[in-house]
C-alpha positions as CSV (number, residue, x, y, z in Angstrom):
1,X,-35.5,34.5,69.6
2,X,-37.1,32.1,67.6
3,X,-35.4,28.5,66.8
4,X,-35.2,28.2,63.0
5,X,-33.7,24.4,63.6
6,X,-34.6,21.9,65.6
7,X,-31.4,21.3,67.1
8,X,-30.8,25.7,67.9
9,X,-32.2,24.8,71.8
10,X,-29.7,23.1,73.0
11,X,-26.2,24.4,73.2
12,X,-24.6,21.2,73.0
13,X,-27.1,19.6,69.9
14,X,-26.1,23.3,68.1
15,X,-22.4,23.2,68.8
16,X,-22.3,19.5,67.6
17,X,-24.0,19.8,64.4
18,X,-22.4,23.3,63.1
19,X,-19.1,21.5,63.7
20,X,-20.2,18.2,62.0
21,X,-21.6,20.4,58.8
22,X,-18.0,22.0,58.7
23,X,-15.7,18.9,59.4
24,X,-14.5,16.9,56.1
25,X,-16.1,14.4,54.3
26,X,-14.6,11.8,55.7
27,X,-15.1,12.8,59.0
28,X,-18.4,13.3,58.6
29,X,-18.8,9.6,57.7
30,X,-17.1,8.6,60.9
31,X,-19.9,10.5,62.2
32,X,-23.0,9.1,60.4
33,X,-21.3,5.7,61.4
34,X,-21.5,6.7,65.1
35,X,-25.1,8.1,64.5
36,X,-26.1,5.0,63.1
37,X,-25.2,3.0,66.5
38,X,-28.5,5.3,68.0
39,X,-30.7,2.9,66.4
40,X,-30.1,0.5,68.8
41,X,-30.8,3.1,71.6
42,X,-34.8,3.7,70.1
43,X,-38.1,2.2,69.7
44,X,-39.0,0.5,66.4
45,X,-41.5,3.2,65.9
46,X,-38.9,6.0,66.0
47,X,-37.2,4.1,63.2
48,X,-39.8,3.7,60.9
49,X,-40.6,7.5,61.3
50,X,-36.7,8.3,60.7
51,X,-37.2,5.8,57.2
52,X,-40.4,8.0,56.1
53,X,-38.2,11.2,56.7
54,X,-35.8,9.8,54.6
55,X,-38.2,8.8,51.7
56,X,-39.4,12.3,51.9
57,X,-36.1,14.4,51.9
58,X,-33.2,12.4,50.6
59,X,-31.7,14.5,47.7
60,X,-34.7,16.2,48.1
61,X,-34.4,18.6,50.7
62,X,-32.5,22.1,51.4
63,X,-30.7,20.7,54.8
64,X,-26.6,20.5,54.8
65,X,-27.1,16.7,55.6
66,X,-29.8,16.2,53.2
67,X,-28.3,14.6,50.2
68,X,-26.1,12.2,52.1
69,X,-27.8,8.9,53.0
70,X,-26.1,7.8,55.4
71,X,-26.0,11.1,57.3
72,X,-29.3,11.9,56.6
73,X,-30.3,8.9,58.6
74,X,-27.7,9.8,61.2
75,X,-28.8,12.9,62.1
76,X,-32.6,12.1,62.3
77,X,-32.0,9.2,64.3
78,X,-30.4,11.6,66.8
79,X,-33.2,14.3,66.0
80,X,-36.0,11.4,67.3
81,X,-33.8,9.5,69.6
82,X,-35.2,10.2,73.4
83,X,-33.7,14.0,74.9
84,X,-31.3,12.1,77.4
85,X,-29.8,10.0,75.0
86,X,-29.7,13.0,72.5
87,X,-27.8,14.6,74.9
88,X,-25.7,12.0,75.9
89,X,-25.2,11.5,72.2
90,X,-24.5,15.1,71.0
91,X,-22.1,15.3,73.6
92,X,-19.8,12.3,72.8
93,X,-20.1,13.6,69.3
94,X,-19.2,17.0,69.7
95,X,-16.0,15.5,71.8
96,X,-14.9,13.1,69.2
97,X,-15.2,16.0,66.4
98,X,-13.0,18.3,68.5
99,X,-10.4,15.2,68.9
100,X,-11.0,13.8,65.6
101,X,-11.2,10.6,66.3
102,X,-14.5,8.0,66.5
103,X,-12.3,5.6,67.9
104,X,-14.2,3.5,71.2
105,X,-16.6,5.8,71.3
106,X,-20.5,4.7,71.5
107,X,-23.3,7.1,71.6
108,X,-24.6,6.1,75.0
């Protein structure tokens, strides 16, 4: 089977999105927030490539998180951020969706 996203190949990175691009608005805010906090986790070269991603598919694109800012940023941040701390990060993510809550929790 082939992989249509780039998240499809790990369990965890699926699960964690599909309940993200279901959950409420406001929710899904909580999670761009937490996202975010990944930028802190990668090189500054990783950043700038997220930024030209964002140039080029910001209201642009045909992705769920694609016309959201914020969220767009969140989610390529994760997409580029090293696998261990993507899966470190997906995890804690897919955990604080299924309790609703962002409270005290940090990506790595």
């Amino acid at each position: 089977m082939i992989n249509k996203r780039w998240y499809d190949s790990d369990p965890i990175l699926k699960e964690a999105l599909e309940l993200l691009r279901l959950s409420p608005e406001s929710t899904q805010s909580e999670a761009a927030e937490f996202m975010l906090k990944l930028q802190e986790q990668v090189a500054g070269e990783v950043i700038e490539h997220v930024y030209d991603i964002i140039n080029t598919y910001q209201g642009k694109g045909n992705r769920w998180y694609d016309n959201d800012p914020m969220m767009l940023k969140g989610v390529e941040l994760l997409r580029n951020a090293p696998a261990k701390i993507q899966r470190v990060a997906a995890l804690k993510l897919l955990i604080a969706l299924e309790q609703k809550s962002f409270e005290g929790v940090e990506p790595v």
